[in-house]
PADREN-933376 format. One record per residue (C-alpha): residue number from 1; residue in one letter; x, y, z. Coordinates in steps of 0.5 Angstrom, whole numbers. Layout:
+-----+---------+-------+-------+-------+
| num | residuo |    xx |    yy |    zz |
+-----+---------+-------+-------+-------+
| NUM |       A |     X |     Y |     Z |
...
+-----+---------+-------+-------+-------+
// end
This chain:
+-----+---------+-------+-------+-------+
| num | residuo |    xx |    yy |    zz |
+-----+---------+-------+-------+-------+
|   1 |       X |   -23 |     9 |    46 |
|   2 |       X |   -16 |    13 |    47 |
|   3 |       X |   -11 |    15 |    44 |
|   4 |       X |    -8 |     8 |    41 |
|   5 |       X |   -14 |     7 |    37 |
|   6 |       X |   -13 |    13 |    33 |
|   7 |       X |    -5 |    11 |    33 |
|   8 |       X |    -8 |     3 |    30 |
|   9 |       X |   -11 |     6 |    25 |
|  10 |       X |    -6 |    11 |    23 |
|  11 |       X |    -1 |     5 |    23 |
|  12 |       X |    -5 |     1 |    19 |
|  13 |       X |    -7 |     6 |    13 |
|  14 |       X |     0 |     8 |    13 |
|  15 |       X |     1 |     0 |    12 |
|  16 |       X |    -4 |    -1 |     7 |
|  17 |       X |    -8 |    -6 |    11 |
|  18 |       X |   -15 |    -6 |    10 |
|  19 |       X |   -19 |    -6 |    17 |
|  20 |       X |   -26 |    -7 |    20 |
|  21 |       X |   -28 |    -3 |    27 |
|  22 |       X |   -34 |    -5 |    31 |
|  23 |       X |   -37 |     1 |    36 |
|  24 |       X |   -43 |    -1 |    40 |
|  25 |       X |   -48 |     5 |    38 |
|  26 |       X |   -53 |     4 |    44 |
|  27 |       X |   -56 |    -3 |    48 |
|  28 |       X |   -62 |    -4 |    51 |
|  29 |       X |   -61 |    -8 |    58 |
|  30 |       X |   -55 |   -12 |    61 |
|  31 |       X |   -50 |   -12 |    57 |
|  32 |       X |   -43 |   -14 |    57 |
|  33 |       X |   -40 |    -6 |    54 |
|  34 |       X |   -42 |     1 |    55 |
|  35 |       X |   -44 |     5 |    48 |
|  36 |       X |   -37 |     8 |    45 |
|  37 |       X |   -33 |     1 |    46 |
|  38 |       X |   -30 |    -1 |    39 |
|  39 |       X |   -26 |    -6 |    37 |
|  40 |       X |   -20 |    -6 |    30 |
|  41 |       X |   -22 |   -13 |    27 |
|  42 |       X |   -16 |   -15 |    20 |
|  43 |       X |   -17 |   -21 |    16 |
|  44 |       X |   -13 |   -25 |    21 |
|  45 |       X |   -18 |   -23 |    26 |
|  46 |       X |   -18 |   -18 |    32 |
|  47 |       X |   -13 |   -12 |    32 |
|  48 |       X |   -14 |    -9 |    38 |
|  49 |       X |   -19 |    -6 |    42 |
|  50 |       X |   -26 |   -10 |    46 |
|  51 |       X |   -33 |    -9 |    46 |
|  52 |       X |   -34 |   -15 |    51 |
|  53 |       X |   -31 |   -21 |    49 |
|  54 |       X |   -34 |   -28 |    49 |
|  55 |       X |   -39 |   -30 |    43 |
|  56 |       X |   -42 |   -23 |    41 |
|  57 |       X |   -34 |   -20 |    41 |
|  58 |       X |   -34 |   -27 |    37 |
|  59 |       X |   -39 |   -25 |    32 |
|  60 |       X |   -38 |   -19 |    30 |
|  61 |       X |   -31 |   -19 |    29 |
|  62 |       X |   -33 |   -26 |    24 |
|  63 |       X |   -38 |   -20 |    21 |
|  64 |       X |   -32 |   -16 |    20 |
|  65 |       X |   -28 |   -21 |    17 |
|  66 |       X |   -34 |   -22 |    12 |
|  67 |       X |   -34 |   -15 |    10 |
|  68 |       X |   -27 |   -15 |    10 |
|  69 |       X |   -27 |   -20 |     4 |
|  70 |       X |   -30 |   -16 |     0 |
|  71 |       X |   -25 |   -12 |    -6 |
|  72 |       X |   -29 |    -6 |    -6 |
|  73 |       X |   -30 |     0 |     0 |
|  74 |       X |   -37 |    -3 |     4 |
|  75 |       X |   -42 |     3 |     6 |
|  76 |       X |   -42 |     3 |    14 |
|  77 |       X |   -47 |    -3 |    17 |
|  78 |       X |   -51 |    -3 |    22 |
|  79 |       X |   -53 |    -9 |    27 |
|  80 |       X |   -56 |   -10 |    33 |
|  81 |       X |   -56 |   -17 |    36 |
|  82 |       X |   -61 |   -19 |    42 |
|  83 |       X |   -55 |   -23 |    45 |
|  84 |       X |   -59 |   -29 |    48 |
|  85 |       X |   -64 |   -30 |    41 |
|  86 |       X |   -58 |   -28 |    37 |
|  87 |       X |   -51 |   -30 |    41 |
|  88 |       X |   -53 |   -35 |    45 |
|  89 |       X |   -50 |   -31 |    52 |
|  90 |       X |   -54 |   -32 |    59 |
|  91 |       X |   -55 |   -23 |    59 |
|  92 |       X |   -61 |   -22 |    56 |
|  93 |       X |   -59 |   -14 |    53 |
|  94 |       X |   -59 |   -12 |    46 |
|  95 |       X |   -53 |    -8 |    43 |
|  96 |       X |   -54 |    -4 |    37 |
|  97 |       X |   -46 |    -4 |    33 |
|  98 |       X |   -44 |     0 |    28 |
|  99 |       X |   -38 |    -3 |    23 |
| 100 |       X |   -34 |     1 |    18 |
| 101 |       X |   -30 |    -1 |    14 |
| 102 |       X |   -24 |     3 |    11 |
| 103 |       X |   -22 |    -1 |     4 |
| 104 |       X |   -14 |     1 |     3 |
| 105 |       X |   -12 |    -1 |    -4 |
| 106 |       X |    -6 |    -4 |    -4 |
| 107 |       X |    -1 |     0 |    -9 |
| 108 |       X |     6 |     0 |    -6 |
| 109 |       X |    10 |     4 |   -11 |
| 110 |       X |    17 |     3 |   -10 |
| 111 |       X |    22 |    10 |   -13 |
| 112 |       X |    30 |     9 |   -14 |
| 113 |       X |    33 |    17 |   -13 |
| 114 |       X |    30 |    22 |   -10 |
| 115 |       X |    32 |    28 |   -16 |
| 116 |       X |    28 |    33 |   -19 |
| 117 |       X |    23 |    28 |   -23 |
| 118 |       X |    22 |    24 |   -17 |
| 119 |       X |    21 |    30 |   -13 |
| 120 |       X |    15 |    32 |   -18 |
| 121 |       X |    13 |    24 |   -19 |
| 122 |       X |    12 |    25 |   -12 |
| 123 |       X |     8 |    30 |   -11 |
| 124 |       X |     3 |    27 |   -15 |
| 125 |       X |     2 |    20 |   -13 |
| 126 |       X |     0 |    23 |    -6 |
| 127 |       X |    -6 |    25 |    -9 |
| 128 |       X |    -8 |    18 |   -12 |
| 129 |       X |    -9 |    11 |    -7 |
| 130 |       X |    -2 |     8 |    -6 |
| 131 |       X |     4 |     7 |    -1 |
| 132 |       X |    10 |    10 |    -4 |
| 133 |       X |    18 |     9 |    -1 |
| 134 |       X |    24 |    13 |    -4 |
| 135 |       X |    31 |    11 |    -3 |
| 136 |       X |    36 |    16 |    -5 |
| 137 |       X |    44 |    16 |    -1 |
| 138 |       X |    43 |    24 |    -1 |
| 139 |       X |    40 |    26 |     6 |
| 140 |       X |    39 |    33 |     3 |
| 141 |       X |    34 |    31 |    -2 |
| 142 |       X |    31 |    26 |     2 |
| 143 |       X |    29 |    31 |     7 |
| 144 |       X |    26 |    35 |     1 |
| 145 |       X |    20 |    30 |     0 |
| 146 |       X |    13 |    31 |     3 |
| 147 |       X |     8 |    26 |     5 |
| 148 |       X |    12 |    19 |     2 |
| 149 |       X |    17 |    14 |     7 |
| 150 |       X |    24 |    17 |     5 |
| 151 |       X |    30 |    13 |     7 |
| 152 |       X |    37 |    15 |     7 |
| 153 |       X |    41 |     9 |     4 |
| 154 |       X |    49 |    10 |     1 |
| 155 |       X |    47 |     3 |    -3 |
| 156 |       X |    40 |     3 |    -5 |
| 157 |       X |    40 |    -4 |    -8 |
| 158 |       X |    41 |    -7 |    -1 |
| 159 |       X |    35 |    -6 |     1 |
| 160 |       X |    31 |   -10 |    -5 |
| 161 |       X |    31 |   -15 |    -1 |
| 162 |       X |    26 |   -13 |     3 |
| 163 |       X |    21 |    -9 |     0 |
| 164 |       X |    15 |   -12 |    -3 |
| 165 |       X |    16 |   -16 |   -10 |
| 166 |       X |     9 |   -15 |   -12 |
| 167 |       X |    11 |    -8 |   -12 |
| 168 |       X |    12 |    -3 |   -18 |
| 169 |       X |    19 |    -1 |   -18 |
| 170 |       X |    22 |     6 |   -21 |
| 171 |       X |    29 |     7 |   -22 |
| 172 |       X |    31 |    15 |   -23 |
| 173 |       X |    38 |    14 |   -20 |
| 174 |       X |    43 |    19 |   -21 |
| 175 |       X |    46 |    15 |   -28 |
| 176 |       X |    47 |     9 |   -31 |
| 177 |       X |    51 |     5 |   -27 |
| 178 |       X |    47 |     6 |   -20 |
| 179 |       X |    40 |     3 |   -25 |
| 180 |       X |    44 |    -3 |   -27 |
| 181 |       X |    45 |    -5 |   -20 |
| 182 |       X |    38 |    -4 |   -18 |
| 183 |       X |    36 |    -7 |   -24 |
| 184 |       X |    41 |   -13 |   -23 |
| 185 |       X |    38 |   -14 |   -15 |
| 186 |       X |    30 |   -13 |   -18 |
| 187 |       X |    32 |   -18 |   -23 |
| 188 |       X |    33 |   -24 |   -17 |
| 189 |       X |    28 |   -21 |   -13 |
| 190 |       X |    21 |   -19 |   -16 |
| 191 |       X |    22 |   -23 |   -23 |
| 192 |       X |    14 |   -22 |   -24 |
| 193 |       X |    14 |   -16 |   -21 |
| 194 |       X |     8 |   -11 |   -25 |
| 195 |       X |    12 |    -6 |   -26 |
| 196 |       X |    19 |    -4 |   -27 |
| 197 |       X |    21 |     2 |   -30 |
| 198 |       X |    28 |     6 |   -32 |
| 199 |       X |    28 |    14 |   -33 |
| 200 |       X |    32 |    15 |   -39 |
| 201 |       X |    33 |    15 |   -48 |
| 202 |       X |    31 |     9 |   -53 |
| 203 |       X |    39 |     9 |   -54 |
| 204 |       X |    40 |     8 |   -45 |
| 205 |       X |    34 |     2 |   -46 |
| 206 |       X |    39 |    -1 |   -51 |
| 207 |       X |    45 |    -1 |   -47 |
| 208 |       X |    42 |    -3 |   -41 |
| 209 |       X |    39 |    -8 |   -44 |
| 210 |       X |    44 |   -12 |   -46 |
| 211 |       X |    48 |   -11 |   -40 |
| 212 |       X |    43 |   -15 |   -37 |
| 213 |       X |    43 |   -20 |   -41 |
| 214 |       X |    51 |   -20 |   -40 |
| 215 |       X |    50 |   -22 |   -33 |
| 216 |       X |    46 |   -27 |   -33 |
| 217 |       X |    39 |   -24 |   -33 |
| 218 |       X |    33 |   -28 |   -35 |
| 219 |       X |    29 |   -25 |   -43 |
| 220 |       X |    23 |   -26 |   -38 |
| 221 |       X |    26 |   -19 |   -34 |
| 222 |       X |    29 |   -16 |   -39 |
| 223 |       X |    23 |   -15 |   -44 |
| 224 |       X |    18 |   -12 |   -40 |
| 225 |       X |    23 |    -8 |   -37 |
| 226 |       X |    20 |    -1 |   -39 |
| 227 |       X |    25 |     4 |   -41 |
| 228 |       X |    25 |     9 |   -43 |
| 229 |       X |    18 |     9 |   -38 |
| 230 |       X |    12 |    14 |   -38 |
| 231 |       X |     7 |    14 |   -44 |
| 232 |       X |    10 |    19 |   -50 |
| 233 |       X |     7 |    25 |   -48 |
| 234 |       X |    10 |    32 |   -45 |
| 235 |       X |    16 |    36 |   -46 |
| 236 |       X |    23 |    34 |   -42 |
| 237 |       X |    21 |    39 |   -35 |
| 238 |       X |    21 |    34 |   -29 |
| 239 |       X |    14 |    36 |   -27 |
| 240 |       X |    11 |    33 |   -35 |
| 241 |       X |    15 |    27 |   -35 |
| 242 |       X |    12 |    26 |   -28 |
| 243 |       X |     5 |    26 |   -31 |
| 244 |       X |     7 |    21 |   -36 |
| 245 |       X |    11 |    17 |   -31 |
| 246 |       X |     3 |    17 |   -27 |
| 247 |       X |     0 |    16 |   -33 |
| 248 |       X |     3 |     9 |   -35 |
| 249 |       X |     3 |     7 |   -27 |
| 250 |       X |    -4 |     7 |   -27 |
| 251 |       X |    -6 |     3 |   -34 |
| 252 |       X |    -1 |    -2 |   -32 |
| 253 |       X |    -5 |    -1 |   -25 |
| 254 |       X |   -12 |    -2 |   -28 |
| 255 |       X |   -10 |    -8 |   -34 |
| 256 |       X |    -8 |   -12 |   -28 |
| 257 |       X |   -14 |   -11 |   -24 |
+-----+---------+-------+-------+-------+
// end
C-alpha cells in the first residue's frame, strides 16, 4: 500500500477531486494480485496504484468511473468477479474488491483580506465542505489562519487569474481601494462567477458601484454584486457577521444546486 497512497488521497481531498479506491478483499485461486492491493481511480480514469493490470484492473476502474458519476456519496460496493466467466482472462481465480467512494463537493471559496472577520469567517467554514484560499499581503495574518490555504501577496488581484472563475470570491480587504482593484480584476475574470461579495455599509455599495460602471464594468457584474454582503442579522462583532457572511454563502450555494 505504502505511504503515497495516503499522500494521493490527502492531495486529491485538498483538491477538491472526488475519487473511487479499489482494494482486493480476498481471492480464491490464481490470481494476478494479492489481498490488500489498491488502486486510486478519478473520472479521468486510473490515478495511482495497481491491482493486476490487464482487464480486471480495466474493469474495476470503469466500475469506479460509474460510481464516480454519480452527484451524491455511493455507500462502499463490494464485487467479486470470477476472472475467466466475468473478465475473460486465461486465470481461472475469483477476487472479491471493495470500491469506496469518497465524494468531495466542489465549493471553492476564495476570501480578499485576511483580518479579523476573515479570521472568524474563516474558522466557520472549515466546518462546512468546501476548499477555502485567503490572499492577504500581511504575512503576520496569514500566518494566524488555521486550516485554509493562506497566501502571502503584496497585489492580490494579480493572482485572480488563476484562480477558479466558478469560484465564490469575498473582498474583506483592508479598504476601499484595494475592493475596487479586486473587483475591477473579478469582473474580466469570473463575470458569471456565483458569488461575489464586498464587506461594508450601503453607502460603500453606492460608491463602488459607480466606480465600476466608471471603468468600464458590465451592469451584468455590477448588479449581483452584493455588497454590503451577508444576510441582515448579527451585530457589527466580526464573529456575528461572519455567521451571516456564511448564512448567505450557503443560500446561494443550495438555490444554485
Amino acid at each position: 500500500m505504502g505511504i503515497n497512497y495516503f499522500e494521493n488521497c490527502q492531495k486529491l481531498i485538498a483538491s477538491g477531486t472526488s475519487f473511487v479506491t479499489v482494494t482486493i478483499i480476498s481471492v480464491r485461486g490464481s490470481v494476478p494480485q494479492d489481498p490488500g492491493a489498491k488502486i486510486i481511480v478519478t473520472k479521468e480514469g486510473l490515478h495511482s496504484g495497481t491491482i493486476g493490470g490487464g482487464r480486471v484492473e480495466m474493469a474495476a476502474i470503469a466500475r469506479a468511473q460509474e460510481i464516480l458519476e454519480s452527484k451524491s456519496q455511493v455507500p462502499p460496493l463490494i464485487i467479486t468477479w470470477n476472472l475467466q466467466k466475468d473478465i475473460g482472462m486465461s486465470c481461472g481465480g475469483e477476487s472479491s474488491f471493495l470500491f469506496e467512494h469518497f465524494y468531495q463537493n466542489h465549493w471553492p471559496i476564495v476570501i480578499f483580506g485576511a483580518g479579523h472577520v476573515s479570521q472568524a469567517l474563516t474558522r466557520i467554514l472549515t466546518t462546512l465542505n468546501c476548499h477555502v484560499t485567503c490572499i492577504d499581503p500581511r504575512e503576520d495574518w496569514i500566518s494566524k489562519l488555521v486550516g485554509v490555504k493562506g497566501i502571502c501577496h503584496q497585489n492580490p488581484q494579480e493572482l485572480i487569474s488563476s484562480l477558479d472563475p466558478k469560484s465564490f470570491f469575498l473582498s474583506i480587504t483592508m479598504g476601499h481601494i484595494h475592493d475596487l482593484h479586486i473587483l475591477h480584476e473579478l469582473s474580466k475574470h469570473a463575470p458569471d462567477a456565483p458569488y461575489v461579495g464586498v464587506i461594508g455599509s450601503s453607502v460603500k455599495g453606492i460608491r463602488i458601484k459607480k466606480e465600476l460602471k466608471e471603468l468600464g464594468v458590465s451592469d451584468h457584474f455590477i448588479e449581483k454584486l452584493r455588497v454590503p454582503m451577508g444576510l441582515p442579522l448579527g451585530s457589527n462583532l466580526p464573529e456575528e457577521i461572519a455567521i451571516s457572511i456564511t448564512a448567505e454563502l450557503l443560500q446561494v450555494r443550495d438555490q444554485g444546486q
